[in-house]
C-alpha positions as MATLAB code, in Angstrom:
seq = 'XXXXXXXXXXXXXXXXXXXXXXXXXXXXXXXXXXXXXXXXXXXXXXXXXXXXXXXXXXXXXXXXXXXXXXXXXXXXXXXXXXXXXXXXXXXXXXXXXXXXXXXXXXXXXXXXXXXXXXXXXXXXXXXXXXXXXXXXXXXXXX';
ca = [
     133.295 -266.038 -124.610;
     136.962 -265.942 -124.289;
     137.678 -268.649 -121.791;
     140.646 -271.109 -120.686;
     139.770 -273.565 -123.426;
     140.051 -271.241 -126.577;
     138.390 -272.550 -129.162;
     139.152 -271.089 -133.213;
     137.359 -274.442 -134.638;
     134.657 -272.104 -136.586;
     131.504 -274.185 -137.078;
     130.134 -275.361 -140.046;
     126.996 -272.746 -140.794;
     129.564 -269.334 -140.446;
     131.283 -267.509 -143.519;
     134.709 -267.645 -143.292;
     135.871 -264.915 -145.762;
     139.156 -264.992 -147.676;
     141.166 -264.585 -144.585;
     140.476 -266.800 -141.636;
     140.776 -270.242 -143.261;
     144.802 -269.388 -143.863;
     145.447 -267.669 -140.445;
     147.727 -269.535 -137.736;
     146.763 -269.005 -134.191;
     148.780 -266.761 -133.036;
     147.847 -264.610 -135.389;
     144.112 -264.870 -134.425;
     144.613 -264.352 -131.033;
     146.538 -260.990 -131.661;
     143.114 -260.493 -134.315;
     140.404 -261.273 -131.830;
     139.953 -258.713 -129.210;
     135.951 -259.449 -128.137;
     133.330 -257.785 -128.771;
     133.224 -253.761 -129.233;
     135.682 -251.630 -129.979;
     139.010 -251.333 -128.911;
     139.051 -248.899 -126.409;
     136.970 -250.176 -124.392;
     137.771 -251.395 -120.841;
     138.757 -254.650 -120.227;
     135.632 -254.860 -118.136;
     133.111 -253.916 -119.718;
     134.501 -256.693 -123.149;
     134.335 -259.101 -120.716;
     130.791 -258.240 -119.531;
     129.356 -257.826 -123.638;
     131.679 -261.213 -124.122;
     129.679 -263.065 -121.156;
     126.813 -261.464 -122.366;
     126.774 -261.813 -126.514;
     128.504 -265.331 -126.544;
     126.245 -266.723 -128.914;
     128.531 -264.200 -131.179;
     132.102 -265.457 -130.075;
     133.008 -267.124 -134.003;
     130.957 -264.359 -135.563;
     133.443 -261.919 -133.932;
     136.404 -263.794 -134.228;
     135.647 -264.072 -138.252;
     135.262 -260.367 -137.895;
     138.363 -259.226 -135.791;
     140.133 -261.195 -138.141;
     139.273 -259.666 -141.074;
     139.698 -256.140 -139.913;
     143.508 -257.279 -138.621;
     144.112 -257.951 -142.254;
     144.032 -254.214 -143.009;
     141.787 -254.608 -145.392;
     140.508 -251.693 -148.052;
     136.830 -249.846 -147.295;
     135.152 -252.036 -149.508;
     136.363 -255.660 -148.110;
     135.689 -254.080 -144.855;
     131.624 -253.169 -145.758;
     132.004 -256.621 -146.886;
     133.528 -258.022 -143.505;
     130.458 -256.070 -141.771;
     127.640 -257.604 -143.938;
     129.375 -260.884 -143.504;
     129.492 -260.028 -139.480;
     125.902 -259.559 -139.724;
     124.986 -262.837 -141.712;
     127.446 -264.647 -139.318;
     125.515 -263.363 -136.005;
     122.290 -264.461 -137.612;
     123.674 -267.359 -138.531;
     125.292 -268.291 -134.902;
     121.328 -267.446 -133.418;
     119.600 -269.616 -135.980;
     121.646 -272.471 -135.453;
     122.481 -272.206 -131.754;
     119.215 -270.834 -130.239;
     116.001 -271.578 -132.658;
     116.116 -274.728 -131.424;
     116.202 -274.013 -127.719;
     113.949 -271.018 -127.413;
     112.408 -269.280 -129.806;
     111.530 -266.058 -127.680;
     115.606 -266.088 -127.003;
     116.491 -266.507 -130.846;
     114.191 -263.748 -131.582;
     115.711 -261.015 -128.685;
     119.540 -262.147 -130.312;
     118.706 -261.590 -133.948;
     117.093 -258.412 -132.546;
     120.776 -257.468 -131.210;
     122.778 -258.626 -133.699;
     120.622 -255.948 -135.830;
     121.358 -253.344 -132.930;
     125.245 -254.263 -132.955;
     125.072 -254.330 -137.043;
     124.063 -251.003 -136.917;
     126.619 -249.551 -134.040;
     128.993 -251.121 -136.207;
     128.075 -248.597 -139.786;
     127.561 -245.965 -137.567;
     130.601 -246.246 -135.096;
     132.660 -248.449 -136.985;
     134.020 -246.447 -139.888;
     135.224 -244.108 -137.336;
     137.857 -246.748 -136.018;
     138.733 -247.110 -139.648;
     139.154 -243.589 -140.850;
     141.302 -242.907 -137.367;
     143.079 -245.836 -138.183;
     144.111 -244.392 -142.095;
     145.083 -241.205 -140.336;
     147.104 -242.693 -137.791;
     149.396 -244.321 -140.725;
     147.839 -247.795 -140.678;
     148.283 -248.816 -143.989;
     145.332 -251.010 -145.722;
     146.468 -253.816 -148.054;
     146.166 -252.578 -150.687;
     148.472 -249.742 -150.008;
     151.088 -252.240 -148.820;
     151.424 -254.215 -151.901;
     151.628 -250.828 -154.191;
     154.190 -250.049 -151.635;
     155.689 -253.409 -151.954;
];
């Protein structure tokens, strides 16, 4: 759901984590990539964005805290709170609507949930080898 009118006012019913709350824009926009991972085409985010954009703060909440460079635990954290966040974004944006509808998007957020522990970890890991420090590192390091 990244459109022309870009909109990082995260409603009321989604967990924010430690992180979001004290991030500028700029700094979210560099965060938030869409959904999947990042090597995807730019194609085929657009079409899972278009698709999954009952999701877009639930992601955003995400992306952020993974740009944070967070350590493995505060990122199973970031996960389970992706998770809550998607359920969250279909209880209070579809129920309402159409129940059949709620039901097949809480079915995918489980689906994406578990992509994300299986798949996931492997961005992370590639990401320690590759150098990327994790913030905890970086304040030992100073």
């Amino acid at each position: 759901m990244k459109n022309d009118k870009k909109d990082y006012n995260v409603p009321w019913y989604i967990f924010q984590g430690a992180h979001y709350p004290g991030m500028q824009v700029p700094e979210i926009e560099k965060a938030y990539n869409g959904i999947g991972p990042s090597w995807f085409t730019p194609w085929i985010r657009a079409r899972l964005d278009a698709l999954l954009s009952v999701f877009y703060f639930a992601v955003i909440i995400h992306d952020c805290d993974y740009e944070k460079g967070l350590s493995l635990w505060e990122k199973i954290r970031a996960d389970f709170r992706f998770l809550l966040n998607m359920l969250c974004c279909v209880a209070c944006q579809l129920y309402a609507d159409n129940l059949n509808k709620a039901i097949r998007f809480a079915i995918y957020a489980a689906i994406i949930y578990i992509l994300l522990l299986l798949f996931g970890r492997f961005a992370y890991w590639t990401d320690e080898k590759k150098g990327k420090k994790t913030s905890e590192q970086q304040n030992k390091n100073g």
